[in-house]
C-alpha positions in Angstrom: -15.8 -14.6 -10.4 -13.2 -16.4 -8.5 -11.0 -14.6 -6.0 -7.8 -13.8 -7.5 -6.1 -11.9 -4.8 -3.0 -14.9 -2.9 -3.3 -12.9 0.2 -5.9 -12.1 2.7 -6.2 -8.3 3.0 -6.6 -6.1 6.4 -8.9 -3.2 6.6 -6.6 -0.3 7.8 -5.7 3.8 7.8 -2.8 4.6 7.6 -1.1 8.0 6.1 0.8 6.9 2.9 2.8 9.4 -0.1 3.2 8.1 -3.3 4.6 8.8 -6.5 8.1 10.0 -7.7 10.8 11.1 -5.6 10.4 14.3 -6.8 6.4 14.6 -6.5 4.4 12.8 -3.9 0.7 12.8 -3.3 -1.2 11.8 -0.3 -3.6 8.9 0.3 -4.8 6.7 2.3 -4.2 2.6 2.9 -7.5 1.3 3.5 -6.3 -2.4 2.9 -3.0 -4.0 3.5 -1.7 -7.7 2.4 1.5 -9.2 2.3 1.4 -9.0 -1.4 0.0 -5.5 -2.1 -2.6 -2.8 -1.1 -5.7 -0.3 -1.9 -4.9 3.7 -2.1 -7.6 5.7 -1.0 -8.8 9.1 -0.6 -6.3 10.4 -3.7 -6.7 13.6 -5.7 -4.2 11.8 -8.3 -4.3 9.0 -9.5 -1.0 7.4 -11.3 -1.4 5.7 -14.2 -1.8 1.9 -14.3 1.4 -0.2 -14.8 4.1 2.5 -13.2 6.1 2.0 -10.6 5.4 3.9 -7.7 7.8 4.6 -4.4 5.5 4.2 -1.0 5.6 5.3 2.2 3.2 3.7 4.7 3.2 5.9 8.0 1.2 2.7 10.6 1.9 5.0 13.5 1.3 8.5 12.2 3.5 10.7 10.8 7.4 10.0 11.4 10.0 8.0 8.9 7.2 6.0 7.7 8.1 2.3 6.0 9.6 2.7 2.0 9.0 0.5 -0.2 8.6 -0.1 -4.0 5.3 -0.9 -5.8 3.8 -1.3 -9.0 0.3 -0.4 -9.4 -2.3 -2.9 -11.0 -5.6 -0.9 -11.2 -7.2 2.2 -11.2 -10.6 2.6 -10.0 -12.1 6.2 -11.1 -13.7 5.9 -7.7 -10.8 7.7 -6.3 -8.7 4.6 -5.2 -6.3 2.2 -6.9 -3.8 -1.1 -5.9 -0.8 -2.2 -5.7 0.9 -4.5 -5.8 4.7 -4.8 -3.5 8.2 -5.7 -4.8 9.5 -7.7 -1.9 10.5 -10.8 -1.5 9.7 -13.4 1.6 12.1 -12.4 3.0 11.7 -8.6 2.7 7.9 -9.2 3.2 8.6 -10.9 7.2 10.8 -8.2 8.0 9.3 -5.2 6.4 5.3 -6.3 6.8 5.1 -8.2 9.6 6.3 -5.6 12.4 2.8 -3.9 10.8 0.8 -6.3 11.2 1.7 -7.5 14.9 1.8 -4.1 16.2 -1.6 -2.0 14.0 -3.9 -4.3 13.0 -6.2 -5.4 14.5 -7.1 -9.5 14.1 -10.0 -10.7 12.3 
């Protein structure tokens, strides 16, 4: 199976809520990319193909980083993906601070 992902993903932790508005749930990022990431550590799963709001918290808890996402799979595992509605733009000014200052380099 080829690799299908455009982006190489980092291994991370960071505190995340997700959902509606009106009705987050907790998880965990375990992977980041500039086009998406893996949820982990959920006790709700949202259904595949909604659009989710996320807030990513790299530096514990605080105002955390918003942004819109849709997700793209479900894994009964406890985890699912998303993928980010940004464009290049968005993704070098919203993503990048991230990566430069909480990620370590592979």
């Amino acid at each position: 199976m080829s690799e299908r992902r455009r982006f190489h993903r980092w291994t991370c932790q960071f505190s995340c809520k997700y959902g509606a508005t009106d009705l987050n749930q907790f998880g965990v990022l375990s992977n980041l990319s500039y086009g998406g990431a893996r949820i982990s550590e959920v006790d709700v799963m949202p259904m595949e193909g909604v659009d989710i709001d996320l807030t990513i918290f790299p530096g514990g808890q605080g105002s955390g980083i918003h942004l819109k996402a849709h997700v793209s799979y479900v894994n009964p595992d406890g985890y699912f993906g998303v993928q980010f509605y940004l464009s290049p733009e968005e993704k070098s000014q919203i993503l990048l601070p991230i990566f430069r200052g909480h990620m370590d380099k592979d």
